[in-house]
BAFI-3210 file (N, C-alpha, C; in Angstrom, 3 decimals, decimal comma, padded with zeros to 6 digits):
// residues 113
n [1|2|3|4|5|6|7|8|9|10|11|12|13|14|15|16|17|18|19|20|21|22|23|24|25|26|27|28|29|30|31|32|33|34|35|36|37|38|39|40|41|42|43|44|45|46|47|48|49|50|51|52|53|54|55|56|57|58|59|60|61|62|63|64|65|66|67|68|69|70|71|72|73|74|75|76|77|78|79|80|81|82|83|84|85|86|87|88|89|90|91|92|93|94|95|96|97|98|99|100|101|102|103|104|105|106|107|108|109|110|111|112|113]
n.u [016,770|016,876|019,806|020,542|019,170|020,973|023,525|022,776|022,539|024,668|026,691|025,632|025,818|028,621|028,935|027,797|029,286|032,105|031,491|030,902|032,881|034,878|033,447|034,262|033,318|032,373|028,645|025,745|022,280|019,229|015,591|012,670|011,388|013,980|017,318|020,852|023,874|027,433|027,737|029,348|029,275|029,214|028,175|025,624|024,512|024,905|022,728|021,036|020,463|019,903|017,275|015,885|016,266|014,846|012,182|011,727|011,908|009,503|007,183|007,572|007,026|004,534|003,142|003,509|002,371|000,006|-000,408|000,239|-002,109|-004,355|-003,950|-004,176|-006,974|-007,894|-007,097|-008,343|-010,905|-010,654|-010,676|-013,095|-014,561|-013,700|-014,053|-017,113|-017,489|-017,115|-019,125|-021,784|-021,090|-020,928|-023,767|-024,761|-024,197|-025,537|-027,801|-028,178|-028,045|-030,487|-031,834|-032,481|-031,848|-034,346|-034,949|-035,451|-038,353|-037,106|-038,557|-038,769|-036,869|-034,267|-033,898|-032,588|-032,794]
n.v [010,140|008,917|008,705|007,055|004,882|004,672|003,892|001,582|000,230|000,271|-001,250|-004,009|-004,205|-004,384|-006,645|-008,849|-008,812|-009,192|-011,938|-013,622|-013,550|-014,575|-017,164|-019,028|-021,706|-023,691|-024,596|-026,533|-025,864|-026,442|-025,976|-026,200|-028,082|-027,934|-027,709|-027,151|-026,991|-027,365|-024,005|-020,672|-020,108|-017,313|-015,799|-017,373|-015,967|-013,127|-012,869|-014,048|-011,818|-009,426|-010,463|-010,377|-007,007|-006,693|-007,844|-005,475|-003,214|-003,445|-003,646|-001,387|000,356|-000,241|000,375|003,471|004,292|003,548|005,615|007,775|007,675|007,814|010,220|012,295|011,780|012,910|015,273|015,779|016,228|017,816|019,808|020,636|020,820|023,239|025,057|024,743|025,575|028,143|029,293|028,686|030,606|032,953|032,551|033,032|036,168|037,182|036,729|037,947|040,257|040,686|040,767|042,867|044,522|045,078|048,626|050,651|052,986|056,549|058,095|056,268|054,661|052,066|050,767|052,597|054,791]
n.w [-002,639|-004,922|-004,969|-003,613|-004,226|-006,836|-005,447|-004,251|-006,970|-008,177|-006,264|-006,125|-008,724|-008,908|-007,095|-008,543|-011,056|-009,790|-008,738|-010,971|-012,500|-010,028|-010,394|-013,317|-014,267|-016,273|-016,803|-016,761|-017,658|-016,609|-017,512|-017,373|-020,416|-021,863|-021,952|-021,679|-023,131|-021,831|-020,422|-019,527|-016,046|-015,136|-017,767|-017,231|-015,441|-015,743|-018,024|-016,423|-014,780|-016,794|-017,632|-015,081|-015,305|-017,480|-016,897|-014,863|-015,786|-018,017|-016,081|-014,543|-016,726|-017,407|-015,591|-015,595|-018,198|-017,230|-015,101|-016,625|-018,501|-016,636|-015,167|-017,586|-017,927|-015,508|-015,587|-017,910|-017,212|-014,374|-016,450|-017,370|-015,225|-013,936|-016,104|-016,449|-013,362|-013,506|-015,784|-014,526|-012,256|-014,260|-014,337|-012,255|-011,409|-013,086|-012,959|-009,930|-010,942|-012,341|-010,183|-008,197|-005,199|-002,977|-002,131|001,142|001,101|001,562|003,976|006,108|008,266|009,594|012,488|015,659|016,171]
ca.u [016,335|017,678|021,023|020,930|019,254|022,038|024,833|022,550|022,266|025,822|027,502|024,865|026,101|030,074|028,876|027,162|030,743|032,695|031,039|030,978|034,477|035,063|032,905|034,002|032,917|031,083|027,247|024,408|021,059|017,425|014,667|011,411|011,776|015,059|018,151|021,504|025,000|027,828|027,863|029,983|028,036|029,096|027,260|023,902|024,299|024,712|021,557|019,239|020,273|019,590|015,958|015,327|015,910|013,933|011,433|011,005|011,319|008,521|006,348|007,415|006,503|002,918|002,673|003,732|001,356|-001,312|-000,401|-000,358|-003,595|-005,274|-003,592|-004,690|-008,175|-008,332|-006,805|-009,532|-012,597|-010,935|-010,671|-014,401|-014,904|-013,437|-015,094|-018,705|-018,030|-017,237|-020,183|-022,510|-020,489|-021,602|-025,194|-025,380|-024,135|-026,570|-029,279|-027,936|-028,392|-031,693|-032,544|-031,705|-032,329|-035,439|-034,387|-036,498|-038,454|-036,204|-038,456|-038,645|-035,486|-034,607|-032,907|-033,079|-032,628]
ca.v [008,782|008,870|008,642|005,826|003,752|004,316|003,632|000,740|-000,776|-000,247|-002,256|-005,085|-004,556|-005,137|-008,230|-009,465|-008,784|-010,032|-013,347|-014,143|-013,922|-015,927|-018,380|-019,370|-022,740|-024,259|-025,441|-026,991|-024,922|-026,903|-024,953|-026,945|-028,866|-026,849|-028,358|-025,971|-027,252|-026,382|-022,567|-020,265|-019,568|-015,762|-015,647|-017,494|-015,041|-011,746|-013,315|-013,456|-010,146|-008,742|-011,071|-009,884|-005,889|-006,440|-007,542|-004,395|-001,997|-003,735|-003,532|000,291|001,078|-000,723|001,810|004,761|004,643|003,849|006,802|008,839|007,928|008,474|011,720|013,030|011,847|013,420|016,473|016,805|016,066|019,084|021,021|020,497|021,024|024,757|025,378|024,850|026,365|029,618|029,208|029,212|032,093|033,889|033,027|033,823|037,646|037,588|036,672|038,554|041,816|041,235|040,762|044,340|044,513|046,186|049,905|051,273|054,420|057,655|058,500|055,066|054,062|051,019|051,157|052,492|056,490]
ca.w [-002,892|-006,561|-005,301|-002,288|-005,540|-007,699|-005,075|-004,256|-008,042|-008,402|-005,329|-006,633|-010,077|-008,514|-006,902|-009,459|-011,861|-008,897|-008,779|-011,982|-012,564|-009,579|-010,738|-014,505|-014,719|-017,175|-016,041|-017,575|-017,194|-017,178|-017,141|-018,615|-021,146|-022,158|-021,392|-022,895|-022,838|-020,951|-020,479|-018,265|-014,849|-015,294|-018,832|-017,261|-014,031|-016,548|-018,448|-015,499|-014,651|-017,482|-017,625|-014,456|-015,206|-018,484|-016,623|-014,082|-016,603|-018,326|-015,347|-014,122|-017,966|-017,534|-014,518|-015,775|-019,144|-016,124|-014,188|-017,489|-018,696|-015,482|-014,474|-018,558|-018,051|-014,505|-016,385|-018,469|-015,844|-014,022|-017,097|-017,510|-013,954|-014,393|-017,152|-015,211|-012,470|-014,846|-016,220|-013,639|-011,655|-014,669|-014,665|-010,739|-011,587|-013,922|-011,840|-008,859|-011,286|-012,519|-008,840|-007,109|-003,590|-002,582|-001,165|001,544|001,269|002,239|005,319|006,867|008,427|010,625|013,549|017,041|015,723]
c.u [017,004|019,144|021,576|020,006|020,420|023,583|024,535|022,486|024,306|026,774|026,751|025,975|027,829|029,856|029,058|028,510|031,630|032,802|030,670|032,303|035,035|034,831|032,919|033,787|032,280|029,707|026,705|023,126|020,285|016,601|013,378|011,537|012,747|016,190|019,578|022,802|025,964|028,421|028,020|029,076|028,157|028,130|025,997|023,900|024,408|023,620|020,396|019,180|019,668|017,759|015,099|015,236|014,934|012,207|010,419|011,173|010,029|007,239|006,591|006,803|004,958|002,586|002,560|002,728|000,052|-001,887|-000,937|-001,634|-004,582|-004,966|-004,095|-006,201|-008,904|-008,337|-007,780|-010,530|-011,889|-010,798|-012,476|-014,879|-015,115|-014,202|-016,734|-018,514|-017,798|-018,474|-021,091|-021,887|-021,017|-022,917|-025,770|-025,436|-025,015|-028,175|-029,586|-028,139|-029,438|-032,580|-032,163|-032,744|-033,208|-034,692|-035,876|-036,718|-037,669|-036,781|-038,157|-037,004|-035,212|-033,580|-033,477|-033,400|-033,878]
c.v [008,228|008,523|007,582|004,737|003,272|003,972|001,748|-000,125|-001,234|-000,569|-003,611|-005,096|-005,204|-006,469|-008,858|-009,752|-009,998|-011,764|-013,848|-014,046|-014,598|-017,519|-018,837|-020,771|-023,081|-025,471|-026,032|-026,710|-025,905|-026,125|-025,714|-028,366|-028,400|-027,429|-027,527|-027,022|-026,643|-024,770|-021,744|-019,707|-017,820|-015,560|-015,896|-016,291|-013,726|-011,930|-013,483|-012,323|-009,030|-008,532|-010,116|-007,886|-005,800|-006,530|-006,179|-003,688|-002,640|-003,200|-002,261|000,532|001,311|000,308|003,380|004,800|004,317|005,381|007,920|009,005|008,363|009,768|012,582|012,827|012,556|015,519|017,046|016,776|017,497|020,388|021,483|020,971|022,834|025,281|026,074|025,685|028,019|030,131|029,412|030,498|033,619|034,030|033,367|035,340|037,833|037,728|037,684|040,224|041,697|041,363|042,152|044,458|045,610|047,474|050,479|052,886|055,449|057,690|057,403|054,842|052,730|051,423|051,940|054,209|057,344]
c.w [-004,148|-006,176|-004,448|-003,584|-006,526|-007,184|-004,910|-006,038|-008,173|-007,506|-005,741|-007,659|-010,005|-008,160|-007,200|-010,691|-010,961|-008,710|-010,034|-012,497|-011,922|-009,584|-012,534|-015,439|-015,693|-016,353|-017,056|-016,985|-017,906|-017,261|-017,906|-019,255|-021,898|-021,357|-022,458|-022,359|-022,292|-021,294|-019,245|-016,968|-014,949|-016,257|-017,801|-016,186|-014,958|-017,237|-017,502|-015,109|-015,475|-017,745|-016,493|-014,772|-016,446|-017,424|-015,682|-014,603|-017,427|-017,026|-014,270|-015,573|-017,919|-016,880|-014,342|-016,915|-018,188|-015,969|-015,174|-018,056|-017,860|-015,535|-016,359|-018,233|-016,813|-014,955|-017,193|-017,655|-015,194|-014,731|-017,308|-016,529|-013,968|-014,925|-017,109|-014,418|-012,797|-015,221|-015,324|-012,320|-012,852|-014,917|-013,174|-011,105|-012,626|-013,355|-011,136|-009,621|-012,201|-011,432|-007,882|-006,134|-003,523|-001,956|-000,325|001,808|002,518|003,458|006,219|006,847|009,591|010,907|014,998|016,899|015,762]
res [x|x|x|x|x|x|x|x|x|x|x|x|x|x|x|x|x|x|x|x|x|x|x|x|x|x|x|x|x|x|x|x|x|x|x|x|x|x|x|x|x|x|x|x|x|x|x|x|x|x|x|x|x|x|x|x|x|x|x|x|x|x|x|x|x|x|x|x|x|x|x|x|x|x|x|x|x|x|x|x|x|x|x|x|x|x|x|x|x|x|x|x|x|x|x|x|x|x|x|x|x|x|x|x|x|x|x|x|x|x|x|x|x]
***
């Protein structure tokens, strides 16, 4: 998967070169109330690219300090978990040997004999 991503970023990333060298015009970008003078369409097209990868590493980051906080706090609930069921495994054998099974008297025997 790792490696059909990175053939895929970089035939984008040729494109993306490609067409901005074909295209070295000078534009004029609005956006708002934001109005810029003229500036080469390669520049604004390497500038949203960049906008745009800032933004999805921003929002894989958000996901990954998610993931990590969950997966530590699940980490400790089943360290805790462990822990318990330790614990009561040793107060069954404790039980289980102050409780010793009745034995029945030598002559009596069960069975069909």
């Amino acid at each position: 998967m790792r490696v059909f991503m990175f053939i895929l970023m970089t035939v984008l990333s040729v494109m993306l070169v490609l067409f901005g060298v074909q295209n070295p015009q000078p534009v004029e970008v609005r956006f708002l109330m934001f109005t810029s003078g003229p500036i080469s369409l390669s520049l604004v097209i390497i500038l949203a690219a960049i906008a745009g990868a800032t933004l999805v590493a921003l929002f894989t980051g958000y996901s990954g300090i998610r993931h990590s906080l969950r997966e530590r706090r699940l980490s400790k609930l089943q360290a805790e978990l462990e822990r318990r069921i330790a614990q009561l495994e040793k107060e069954n054998e404790q039980l289980r040997a102050k409780a010793q099974p009745r034995q029945e008297p030598v002559g009596q025997k069960s069975g069909n004999g």
